[in-house]
N, C-alpha and C positions, 0 to 999 in steps of 0.2 A: 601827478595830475595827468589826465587822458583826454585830446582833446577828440569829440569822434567827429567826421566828416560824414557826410548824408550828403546822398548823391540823387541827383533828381533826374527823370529823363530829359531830353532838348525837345521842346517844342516843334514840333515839325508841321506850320503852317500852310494852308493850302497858297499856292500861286497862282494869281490869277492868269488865266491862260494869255490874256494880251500881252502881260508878261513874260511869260513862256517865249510867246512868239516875238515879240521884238529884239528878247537877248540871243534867241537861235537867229534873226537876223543878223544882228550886229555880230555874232560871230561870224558867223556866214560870209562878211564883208572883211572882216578883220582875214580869215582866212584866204579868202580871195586876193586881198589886198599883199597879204606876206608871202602867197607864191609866187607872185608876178616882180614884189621886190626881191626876192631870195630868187631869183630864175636871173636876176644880170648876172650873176653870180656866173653863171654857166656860161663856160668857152663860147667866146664865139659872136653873145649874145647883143655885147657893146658896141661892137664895132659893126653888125648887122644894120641897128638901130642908127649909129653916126652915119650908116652909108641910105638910110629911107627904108628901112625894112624893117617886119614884126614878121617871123616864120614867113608865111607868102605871103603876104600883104604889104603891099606900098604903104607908107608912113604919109598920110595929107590929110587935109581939116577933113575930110571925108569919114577916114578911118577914126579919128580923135571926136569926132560929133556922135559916130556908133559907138564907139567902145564908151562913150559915157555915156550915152540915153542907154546901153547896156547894165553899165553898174549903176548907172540912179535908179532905176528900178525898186532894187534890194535894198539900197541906201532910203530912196522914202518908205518902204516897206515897217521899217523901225518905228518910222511915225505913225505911217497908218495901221500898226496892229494896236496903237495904244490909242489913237483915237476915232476911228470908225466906227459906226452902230454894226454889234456882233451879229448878225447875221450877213451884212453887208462884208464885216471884216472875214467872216469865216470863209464865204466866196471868194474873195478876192487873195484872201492865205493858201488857199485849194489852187487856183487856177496860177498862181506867180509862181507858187511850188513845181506844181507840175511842169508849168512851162522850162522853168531853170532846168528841168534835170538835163535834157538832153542839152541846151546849152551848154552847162558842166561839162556831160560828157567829153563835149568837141572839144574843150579846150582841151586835154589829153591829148589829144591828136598833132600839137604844133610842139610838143614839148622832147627834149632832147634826153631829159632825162627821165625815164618810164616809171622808177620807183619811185622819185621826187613827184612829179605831177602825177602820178600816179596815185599818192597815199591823199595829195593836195584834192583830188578827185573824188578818193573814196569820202572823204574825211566832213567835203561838202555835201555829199550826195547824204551822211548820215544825218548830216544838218536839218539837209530838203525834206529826209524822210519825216524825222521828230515832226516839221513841219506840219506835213502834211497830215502826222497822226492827231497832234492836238488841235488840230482846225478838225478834223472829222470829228473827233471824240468831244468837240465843244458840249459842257453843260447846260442843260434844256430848263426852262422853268418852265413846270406845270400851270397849269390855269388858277392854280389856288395859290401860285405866288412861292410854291417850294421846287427847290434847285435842285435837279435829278442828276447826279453824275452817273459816269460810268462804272459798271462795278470792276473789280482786280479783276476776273475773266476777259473781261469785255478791250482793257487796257493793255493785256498781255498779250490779244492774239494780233 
């Protein structure tokens, strides 16, 4: 007796783009978050910190109120791509994206190790870009109520 197996393609559902954009935040954050933990790691960086210092910066409620109105930002971003009216959300995905990049950048700049925060750098900046592609390339509904994506050209460039 032969039993045969039949094999079916996988469904490959469309994503809705809030969705899109909330999980490339929350990586975004998760990545953020594990270079800054995985960077005590680095000579030097413990005992900077026990003595009031972050690279140049003095350690006080000053610098601890910026660095987190810095990462809240990204962190409510998760919420607001999944709940914002899409146009308002698509704006608002465009301009935090862009704004981040050059933020990103700098952090590179305090980092002791260039290939570590270095790849920590590229890695976000490919986040920000995805970002920024699927808020531009947001789906348009026609006036007759049908959902005009972009086509594979249009996605590619």
């Amino acid at each position: 007796m032969t039993t045969r197996h039949t094999t079916t393609a996988l469904e490959d559902r469309p994503i809705p783009v809030q969705a899109r954009l909330a999980a490339a935040w929350t990586s975004f954050m998760f990545l953020y978050a594990y270079v800054d933990i995985l960077g005590f790691y680095t000579p030097g960086t413990v005992e900077d910190i026990l003595d009031g210092r972050v690279y140049e910066f003095d350690l006080s409620q000053t610098f601890s109120v910026s660095a987190l109105a810095a990462l809240a930002v990204p962190i409510f971003m998760v919420v607001l791509s999944t709940t914002l009216p899409a146009r308002v959300n698509r704006t608002t995905n465009l301009v935090v994206a862009a704004l981040y990049v050059p933020f990103t950048v700098f952090n590179v700049a305090g980092g002791f190790y260039l290939y570590f925060y270095g790849l920590g750098v590229v890695l976000e900046l490919v986040l920000l870009a995805l970002i920024v592609r699927w808020a531009w390339t947001w789906p348009r509904t026609a006036a007759g109520g049908v959902t005009e994506r972009p086509s594979p050209t249009t996605l590619a460039a």
